[in-house]
N, C-alpha and C positions, 0 to 999 in steps of 0.2 A: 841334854846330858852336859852337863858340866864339870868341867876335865877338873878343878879346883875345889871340888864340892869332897871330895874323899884322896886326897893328894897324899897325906900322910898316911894310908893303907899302904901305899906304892913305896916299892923298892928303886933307891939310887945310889949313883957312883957320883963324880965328879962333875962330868958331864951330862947325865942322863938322867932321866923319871921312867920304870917302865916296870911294871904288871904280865913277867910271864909264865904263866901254869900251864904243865902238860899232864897227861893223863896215857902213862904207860899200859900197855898192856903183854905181858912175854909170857910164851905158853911154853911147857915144856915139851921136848921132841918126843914125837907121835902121844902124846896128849898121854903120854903116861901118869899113873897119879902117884907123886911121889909126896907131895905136900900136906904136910898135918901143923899142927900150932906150933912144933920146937921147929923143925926143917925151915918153916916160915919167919917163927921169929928171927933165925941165923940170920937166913937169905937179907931181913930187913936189916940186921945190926951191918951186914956186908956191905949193901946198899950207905948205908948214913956212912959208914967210913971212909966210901971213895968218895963220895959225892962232894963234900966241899974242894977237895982238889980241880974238881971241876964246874963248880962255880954253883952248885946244885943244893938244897935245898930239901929235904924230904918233907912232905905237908899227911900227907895219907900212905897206908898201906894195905892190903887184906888177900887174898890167898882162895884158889878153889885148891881142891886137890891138884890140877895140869896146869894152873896159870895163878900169876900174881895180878895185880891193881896195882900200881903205884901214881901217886899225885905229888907232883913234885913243881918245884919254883924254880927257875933259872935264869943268869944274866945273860943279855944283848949277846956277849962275846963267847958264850956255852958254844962250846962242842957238842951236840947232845950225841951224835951218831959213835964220835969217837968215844963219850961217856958208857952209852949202852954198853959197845964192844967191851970194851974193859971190864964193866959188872958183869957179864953174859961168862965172859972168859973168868975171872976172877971166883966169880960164886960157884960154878960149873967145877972149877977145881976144889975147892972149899968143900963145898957139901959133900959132892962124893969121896973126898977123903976121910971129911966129921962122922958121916952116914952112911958106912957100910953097903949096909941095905939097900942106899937106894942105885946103888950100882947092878943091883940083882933085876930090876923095873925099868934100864934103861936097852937101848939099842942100842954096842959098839959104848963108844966113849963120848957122845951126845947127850947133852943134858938139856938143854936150850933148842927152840927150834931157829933156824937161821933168820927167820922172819921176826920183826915186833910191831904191833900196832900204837903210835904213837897220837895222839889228838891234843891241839892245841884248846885250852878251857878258858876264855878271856872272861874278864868281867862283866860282862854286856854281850848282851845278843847280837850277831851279826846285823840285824836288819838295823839297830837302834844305832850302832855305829855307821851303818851307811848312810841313816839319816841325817844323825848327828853332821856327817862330812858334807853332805849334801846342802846342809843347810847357812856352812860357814859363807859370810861373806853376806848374808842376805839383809843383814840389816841396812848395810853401807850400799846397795843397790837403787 
């Protein structure tokens, strides 16, 4: 692998070169189905709005009825935990204010479950980077 072979796909600051994708996943509480194409497109146009404040990126988006997909890019210095809360808090107000309705599908004043599954989606496979690291230095041996 060769760090120089695809450099200008890579996102930088001043200091740094650095490729980070996560792959959200936030379900709504007790997996109610509140989500159709308009509720979805909102929830994303929410999402792109805070996100550069916080360093973020939106790349993907898509929706079951109880849960979203989101793929997103972020800097080195991203909050991501403090970013979630905020969109969790944020859209959770939003929607049930825009959407009536979907306050009639929730439990209480929940919209969000407190849990999200978060996964790091690097450009390379784990094992190919471990090789890669493994193998620095071998020439000069």
């Amino acid at each position: 692998m060769k760090v120089k072979d695809s450099l200008s796909s890579y996102d930088r600051n001043q200091h740094s070169v650095y490729l980070l994708y996560y792959h959200l996943i936030l379900v709504v509480k007790y997996r109610r189905k509140v989500f159709d194409e308009a509720v979805s497109l909102r929830a994303k146009e929410i999402f792109s709005y805070i996100a550069p404040s916080y360093g973020i990126t939106l790349e993907e988006w898509n929706h079951d009825e109880d849960h979203v997909h989101v793929m997103f890019r972020a800097k080195p210095a991203t909050e991501i935990s403090r970013f979630i809360n905020a969109y969790k808090s944020a859209s959770s107000r939003l929607l049930k204010k825009e959407y009536p309705e979907i306050r009639k599908k929730l439990w209480k004043e929940y919209f969000w479950s407190k849990s999200f599954c978060l996964i790091t989606a690097g450009g390379a496979p784990i094992e190919v980077i471990r090789e890669y690291i493994e193998s620095q230095g071998e020439k000069n041996r």
